[in-house]
C-alpha positions, 0 to 999 in steps of 0.5 A: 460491473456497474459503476455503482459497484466499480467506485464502491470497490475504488473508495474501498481499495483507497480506504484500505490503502490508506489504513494498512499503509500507515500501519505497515510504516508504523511496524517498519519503524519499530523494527528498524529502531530494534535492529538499530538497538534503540529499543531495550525490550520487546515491550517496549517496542510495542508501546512505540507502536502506536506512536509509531502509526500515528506519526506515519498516518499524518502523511501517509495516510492522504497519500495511501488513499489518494495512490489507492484511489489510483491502484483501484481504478486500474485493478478493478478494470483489470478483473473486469477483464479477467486477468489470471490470477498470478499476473494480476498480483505481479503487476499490483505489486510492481504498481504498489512499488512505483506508486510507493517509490513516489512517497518519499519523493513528493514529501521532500517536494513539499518541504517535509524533511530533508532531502537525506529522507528519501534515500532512508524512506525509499526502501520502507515505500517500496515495500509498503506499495508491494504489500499493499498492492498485493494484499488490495489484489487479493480483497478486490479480487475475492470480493469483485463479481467477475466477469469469468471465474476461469484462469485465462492461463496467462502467467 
């Protein structure tokens, strides 16, 4: 792959992440606010949406595109060398966990919130690194020219 093509693939893997992450955290929000019955009806979880989103997009959304950036570099080498298919997923997600596990961490470093933040963000993180991981496998994957389309059989 040319570099052209490699930073084009890493800038798209950073602005997805920093798009769908924010999104994911938002949506995490609400329905946790359902559970914990702060919200009466399902119309008007919806209308805290958006609200939602937005107060996430503030910090998350540097972060995503900066551990995007991070998670693209990586996975674009790895389809480069033709990894299968199931052990490139796996080892996304795991990347988007660690790399999501580092959110709440470096929020408290800087001072925003207190440190009983982090133990309550952690598990949404994690799940956001997971999904984002996996789900920017799947775009850089189905669009990345590969260098072999065959499975290597590794699993």
């Amino acid at each position: 792959m040319h570099i052209k093509e490699r930073a084009r693939f890493v800038v798209t893997g950073a602005v997805f992440c920093a798009i769908v992450g924010p999104i994911l955290g938002g949506l995490a929000v609400v329905v946790i606010r359902m559970v914990q019955g702060k919200t009466e009806s399902a119309a008007e979880a919806l209308a805290f949406f958006p609200m939602a989103v937005v107060f996430a997009a503030i910090p998350a959304a540097p972060f995503g595109f900066i551990v995007g950036l991070v998670g693209s570099c990586w996975l674009v080498a790895r389809i480069e060398h033709s990894v299968s298919r199931k052990r490139l997923c796996l080892e996304s997600a795991g990347i988007g966990a660690v790399l999501g596990a580092t959110f709440p961490l470096i929020l408290t470093i800087l001072g925003w919130g207190p440190f009983d933040n982090l133990a309550s963000a952690l598990p949404i993180s994690i799940g956001v690194g997971i999904v984002c991981g996996g789900a920017l496998t799947t775009l850089l994957r189905k669009h990345a020219p590969l260098v072999s389309q065959t499975e290597s059989g590794e699993s």
